[in-house]
Biotite code that builds the C-alpha atoms (Angstrom):
import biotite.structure as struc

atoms = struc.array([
    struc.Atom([12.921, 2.962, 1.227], chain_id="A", res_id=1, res_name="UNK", atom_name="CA", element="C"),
    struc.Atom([10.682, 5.666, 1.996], chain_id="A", res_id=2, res_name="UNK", atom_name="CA", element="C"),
    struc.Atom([7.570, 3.915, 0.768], chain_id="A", res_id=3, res_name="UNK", atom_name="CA", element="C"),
    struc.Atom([8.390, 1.498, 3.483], chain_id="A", res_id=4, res_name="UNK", atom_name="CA", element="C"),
    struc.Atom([8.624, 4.319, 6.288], chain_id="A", res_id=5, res_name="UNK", atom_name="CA", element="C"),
    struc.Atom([5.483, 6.099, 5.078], chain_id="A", res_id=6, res_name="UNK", atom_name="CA", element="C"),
    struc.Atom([3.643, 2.542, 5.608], chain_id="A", res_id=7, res_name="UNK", atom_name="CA", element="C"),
    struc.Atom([4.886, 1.270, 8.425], chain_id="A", res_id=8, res_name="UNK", atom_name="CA", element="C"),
    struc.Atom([3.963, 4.387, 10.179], chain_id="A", res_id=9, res_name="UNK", atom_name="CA", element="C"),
    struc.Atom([0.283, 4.477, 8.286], chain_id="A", res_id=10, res_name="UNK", atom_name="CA", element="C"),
    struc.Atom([-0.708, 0.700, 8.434], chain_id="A", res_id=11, res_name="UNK", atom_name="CA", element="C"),
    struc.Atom([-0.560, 0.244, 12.559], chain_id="A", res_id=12, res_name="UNK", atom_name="CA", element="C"),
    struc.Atom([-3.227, 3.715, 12.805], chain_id="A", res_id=13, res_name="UNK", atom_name="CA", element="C"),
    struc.Atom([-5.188, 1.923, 9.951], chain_id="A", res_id=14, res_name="UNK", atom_name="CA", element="C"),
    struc.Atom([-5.669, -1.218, 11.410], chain_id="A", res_id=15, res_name="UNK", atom_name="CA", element="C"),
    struc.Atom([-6.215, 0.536, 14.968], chain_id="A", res_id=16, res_name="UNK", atom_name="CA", element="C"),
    struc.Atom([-9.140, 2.279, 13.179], chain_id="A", res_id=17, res_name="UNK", atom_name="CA", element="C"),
    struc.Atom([-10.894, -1.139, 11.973], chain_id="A", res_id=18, res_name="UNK", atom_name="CA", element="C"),
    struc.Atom([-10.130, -2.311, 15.395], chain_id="A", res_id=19, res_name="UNK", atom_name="CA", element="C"),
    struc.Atom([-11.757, 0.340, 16.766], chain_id="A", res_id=20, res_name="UNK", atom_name="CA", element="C"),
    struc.Atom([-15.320, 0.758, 14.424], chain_id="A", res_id=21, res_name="UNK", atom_name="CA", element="C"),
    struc.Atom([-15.824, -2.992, 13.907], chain_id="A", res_id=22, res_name="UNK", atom_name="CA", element="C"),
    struc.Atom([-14.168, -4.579, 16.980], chain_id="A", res_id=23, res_name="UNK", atom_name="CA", element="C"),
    struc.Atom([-12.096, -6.586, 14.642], chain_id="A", res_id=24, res_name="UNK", atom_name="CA", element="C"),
    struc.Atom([-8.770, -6.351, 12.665], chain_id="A", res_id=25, res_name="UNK", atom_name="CA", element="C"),
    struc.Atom([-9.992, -9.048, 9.681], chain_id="A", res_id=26, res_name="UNK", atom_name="CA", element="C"),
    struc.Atom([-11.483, -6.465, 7.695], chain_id="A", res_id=27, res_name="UNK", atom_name="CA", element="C"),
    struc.Atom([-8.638, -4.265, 7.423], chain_id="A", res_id=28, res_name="UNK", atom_name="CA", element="C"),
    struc.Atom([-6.178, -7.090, 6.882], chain_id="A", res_id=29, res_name="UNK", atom_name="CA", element="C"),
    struc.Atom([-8.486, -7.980, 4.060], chain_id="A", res_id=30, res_name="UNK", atom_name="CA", element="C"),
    struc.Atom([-7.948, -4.782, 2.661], chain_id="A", res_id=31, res_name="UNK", atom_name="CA", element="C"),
    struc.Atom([-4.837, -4.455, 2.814], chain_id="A", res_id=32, res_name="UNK", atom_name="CA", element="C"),
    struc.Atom([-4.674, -7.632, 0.869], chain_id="A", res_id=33, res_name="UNK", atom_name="CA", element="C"),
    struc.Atom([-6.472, -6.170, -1.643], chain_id="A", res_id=34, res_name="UNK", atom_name="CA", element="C"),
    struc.Atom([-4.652, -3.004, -1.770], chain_id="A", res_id=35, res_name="UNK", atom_name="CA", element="C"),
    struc.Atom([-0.944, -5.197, -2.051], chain_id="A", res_id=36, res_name="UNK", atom_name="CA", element="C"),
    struc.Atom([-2.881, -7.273, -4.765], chain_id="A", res_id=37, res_name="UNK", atom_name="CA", element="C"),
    struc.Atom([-3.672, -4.711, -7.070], chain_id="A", res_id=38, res_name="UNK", atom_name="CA", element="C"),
    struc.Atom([-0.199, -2.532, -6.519], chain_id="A", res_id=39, res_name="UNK", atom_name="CA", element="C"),
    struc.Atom([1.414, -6.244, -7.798], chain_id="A", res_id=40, res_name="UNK", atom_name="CA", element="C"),
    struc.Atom([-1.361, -6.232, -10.875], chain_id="A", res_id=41, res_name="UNK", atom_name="CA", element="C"),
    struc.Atom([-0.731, -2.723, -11.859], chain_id="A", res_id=42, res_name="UNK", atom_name="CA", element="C"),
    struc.Atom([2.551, -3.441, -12.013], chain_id="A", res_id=43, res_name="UNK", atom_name="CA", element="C"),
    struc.Atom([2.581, -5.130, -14.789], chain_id="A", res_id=44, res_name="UNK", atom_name="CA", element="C"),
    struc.Atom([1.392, -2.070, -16.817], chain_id="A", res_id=45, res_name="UNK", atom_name="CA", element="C"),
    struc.Atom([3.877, 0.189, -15.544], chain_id="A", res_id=46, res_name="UNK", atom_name="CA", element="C"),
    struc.Atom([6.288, 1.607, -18.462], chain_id="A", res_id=47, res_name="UNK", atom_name="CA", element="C"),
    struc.Atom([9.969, 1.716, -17.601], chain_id="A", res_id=48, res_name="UNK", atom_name="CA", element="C"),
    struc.Atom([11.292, 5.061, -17.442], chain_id="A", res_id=49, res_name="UNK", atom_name="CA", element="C"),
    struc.Atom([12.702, 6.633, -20.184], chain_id="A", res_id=50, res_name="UNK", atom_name="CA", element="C"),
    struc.Atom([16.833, 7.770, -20.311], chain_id="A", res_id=51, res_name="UNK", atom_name="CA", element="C"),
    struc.Atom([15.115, 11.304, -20.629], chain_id="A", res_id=52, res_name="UNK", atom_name="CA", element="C"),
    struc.Atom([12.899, 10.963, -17.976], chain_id="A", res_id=53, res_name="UNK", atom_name="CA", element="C"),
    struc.Atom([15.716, 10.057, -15.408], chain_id="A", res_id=54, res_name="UNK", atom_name="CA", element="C"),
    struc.Atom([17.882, 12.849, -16.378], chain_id="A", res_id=55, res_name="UNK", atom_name="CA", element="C"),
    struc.Atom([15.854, 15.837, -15.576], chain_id="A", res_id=56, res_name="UNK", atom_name="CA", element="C"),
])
């Protein structure tokens, strides 16, 4: 849940920025396309916690 706060507050000032320095917002969608893309590929190599791990 707090991944979702942190971006909702970051990715409106991110996009204003693009706005701002190229007059257009398609670049930083595109990027955050890219960004969301490769969170979903890495993924995939992401090892599941351990019981250990959870307990400290």
């Amino acid at each position: 849940m707090m991944i979702l706060v942190i971006a909702s507050a970051i990715g409106p000032s991110f996009l204003a920025i693009f706005k701002d320095k190229l007059g257009s917002y398609q670049v930083g969608l595109y990027g955050c396309l890219i960004l969301a893309i490769l969170i979903f590929i890495l993924t995939f190599f992401a090892r599941q916690p351990r019981k250990s791990q959870l307990l400290d």
